[in-house]
N, C-alpha and C positions, 0 to 999 in steps of 0.2 A: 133881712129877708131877701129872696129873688128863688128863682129856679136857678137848678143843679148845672152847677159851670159859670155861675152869673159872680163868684169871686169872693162868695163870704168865707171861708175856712181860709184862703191865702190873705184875704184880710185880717183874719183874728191873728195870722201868723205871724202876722206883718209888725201888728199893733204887739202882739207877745216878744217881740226878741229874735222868736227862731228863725224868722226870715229877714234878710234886709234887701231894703229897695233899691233896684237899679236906678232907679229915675224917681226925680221929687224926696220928701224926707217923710218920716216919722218922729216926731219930735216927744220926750219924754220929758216934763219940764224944764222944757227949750233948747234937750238935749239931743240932737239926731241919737238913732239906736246906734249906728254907725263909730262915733264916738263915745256911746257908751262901752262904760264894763260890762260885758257878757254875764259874768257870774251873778254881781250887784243886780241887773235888769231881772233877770230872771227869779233873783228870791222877791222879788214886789210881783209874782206873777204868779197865780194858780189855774191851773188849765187842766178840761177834758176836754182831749180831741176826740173826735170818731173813733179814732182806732188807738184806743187807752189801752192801757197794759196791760196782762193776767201774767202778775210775779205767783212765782210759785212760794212763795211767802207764809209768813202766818198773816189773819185777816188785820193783827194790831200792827204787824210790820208794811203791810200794804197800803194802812191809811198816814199811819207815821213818816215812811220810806227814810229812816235812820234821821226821822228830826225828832226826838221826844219833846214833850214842854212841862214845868213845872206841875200839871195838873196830871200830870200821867196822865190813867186811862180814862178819868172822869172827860178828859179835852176829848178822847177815841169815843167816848163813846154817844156824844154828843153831838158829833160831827157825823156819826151813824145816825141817831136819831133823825138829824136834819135833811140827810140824805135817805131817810124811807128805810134804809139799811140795819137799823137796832133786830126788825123782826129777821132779818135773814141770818142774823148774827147768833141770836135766840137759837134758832135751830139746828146749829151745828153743836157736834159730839163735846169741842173744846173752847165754845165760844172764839174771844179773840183770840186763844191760841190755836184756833182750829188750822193747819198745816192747807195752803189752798192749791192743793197738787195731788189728786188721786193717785198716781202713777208711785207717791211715797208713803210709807207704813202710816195710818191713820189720817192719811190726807184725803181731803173733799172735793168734791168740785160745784164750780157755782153754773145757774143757766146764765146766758147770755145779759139778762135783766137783772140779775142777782149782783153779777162784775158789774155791771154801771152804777149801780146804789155805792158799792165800794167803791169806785175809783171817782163817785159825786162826792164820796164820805172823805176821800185822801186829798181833794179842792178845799173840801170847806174848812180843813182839819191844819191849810196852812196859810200861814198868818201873813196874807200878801195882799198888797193895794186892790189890786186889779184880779178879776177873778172872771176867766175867761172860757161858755161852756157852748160847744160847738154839739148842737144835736145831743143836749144832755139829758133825754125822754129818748130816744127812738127806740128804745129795746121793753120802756116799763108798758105796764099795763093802766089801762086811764085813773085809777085810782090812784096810783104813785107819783103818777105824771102829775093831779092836782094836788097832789099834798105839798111837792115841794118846789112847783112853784107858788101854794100858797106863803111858803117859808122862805121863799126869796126873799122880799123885800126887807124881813126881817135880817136875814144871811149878810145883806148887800147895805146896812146901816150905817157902816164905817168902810165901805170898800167900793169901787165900780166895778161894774158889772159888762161885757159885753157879751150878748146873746145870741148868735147865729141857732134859727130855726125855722123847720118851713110848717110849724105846727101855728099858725096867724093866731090863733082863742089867745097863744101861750104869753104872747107881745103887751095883750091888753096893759101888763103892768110897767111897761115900759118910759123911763120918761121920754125917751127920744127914739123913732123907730127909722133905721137909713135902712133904704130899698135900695136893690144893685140891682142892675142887667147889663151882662156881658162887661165884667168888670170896671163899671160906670156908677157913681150916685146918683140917679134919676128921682129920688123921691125923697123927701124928710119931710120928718113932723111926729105927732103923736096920733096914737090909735085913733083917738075921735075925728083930729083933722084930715088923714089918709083917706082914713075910713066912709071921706064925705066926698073924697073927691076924684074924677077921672084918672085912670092913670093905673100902673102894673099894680099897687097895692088892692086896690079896688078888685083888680081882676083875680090876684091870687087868692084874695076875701070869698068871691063868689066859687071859686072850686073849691076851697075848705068848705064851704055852709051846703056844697052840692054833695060833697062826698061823705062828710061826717055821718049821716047815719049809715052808712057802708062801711065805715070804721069802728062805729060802736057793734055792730050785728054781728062782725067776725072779728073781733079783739079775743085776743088771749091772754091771759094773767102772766106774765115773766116768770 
């Protein structure tokens, strides 16, 4: 958690592989990323960033990205389900083979809400430790938004989870919640403990609870 600039997406990146640290380590068990294998690190790692991909793909090669698994499309389409994403899938011409590129013969295109479901659906669909989802609601509409993270916990069974959000309801399920400002950890603890006591968690608490019904009045479905 923190406001925008306060270091959580350079942190997720940090902790993911893509970045490495100038100063101080990231240790993967007990291995600096630094001295890790690039390739090795990264298959323990599933990530939505902000700014997740639109392949001009089919929807099955989008969530696959050329890794199939023994359960074919039964794995595809599961990992739709998880991600809110089955019903968007439903409505195209060719299902999973629906082409995701208007600009080519019988290609579709999705809204802005529709690619997040899919590129939530292509995280959950790969089989990595660590499952990393930076702002993985800001495009759905609040229906979407609570369905999967009702399915997190379930998702996040066999894997950890780090969650960069400035949506505070989303954290409740969180075991461990670190607050940044200005690229600093100023806060830990869990929702009940933050939630009781002075300090920037508190404060971002009380602008969600001021704003939320200004979020539900003018929300629109993805």
């Amino acid at each position: 958690m923190g406001f925008n600039g306060s270091g959580k997406s350079t942190l997720s990146k940090l902790v993911s592989g893509l970045y490495l640290p100038t100063d101080g380590q990231v240790l993967w068990d007990d291995v600096p990323t630094g001295d890790c294998d690039p390739q090795a690190l990264w298959r323990q790692v599933a990530l939505v960033p902000q700014d997740y991909a639109h392949w001009p793909l089919t929807v099955r090669e989008n969530v696959t990205q050329g890794q199939p698994v023994a359960r074919g499309d039964a794995a595809v389409r599961e990992a739709c389900e998880a991600a809110d994403a089955d019903e968007v899938v439903d409505k195209l011409g060719a299902g999973l083979d629906t082409l995701l590129a208007r600009e080519w013969l019988n290609g579709e295109e999705l809204s802005g809400g529709q690619w997040q479901r899919i590129a939530l659906a292509r995280a959950f669909f790969r089989p990595a430790g660590l499952l990393v989802l930076d702002e993985p609601t800001a495009n759905l509409d609040p229906r979407a938004e609570f369905r999967i993270f009702q399915r997190l916990r379930t998702l996040a069974r066999d894997r950890a989870v780090l969650l960069v959000t400035h949506r505070i309801t989303n954290v409740a399920i969180a075991d461990r919640i670190v607050v940044l400002d200005d690229g600093k950890i100023v806060q830990a603890g869990t929702y009940a403990q933050l939630s009781q006591q002075p300090g920037l968690f508190q404060q971002l608490l009380s602008y969600q609870i001021t704003s939320e019904p200004d979020r539900d009045k003018h929300e629109t479905p993805a």
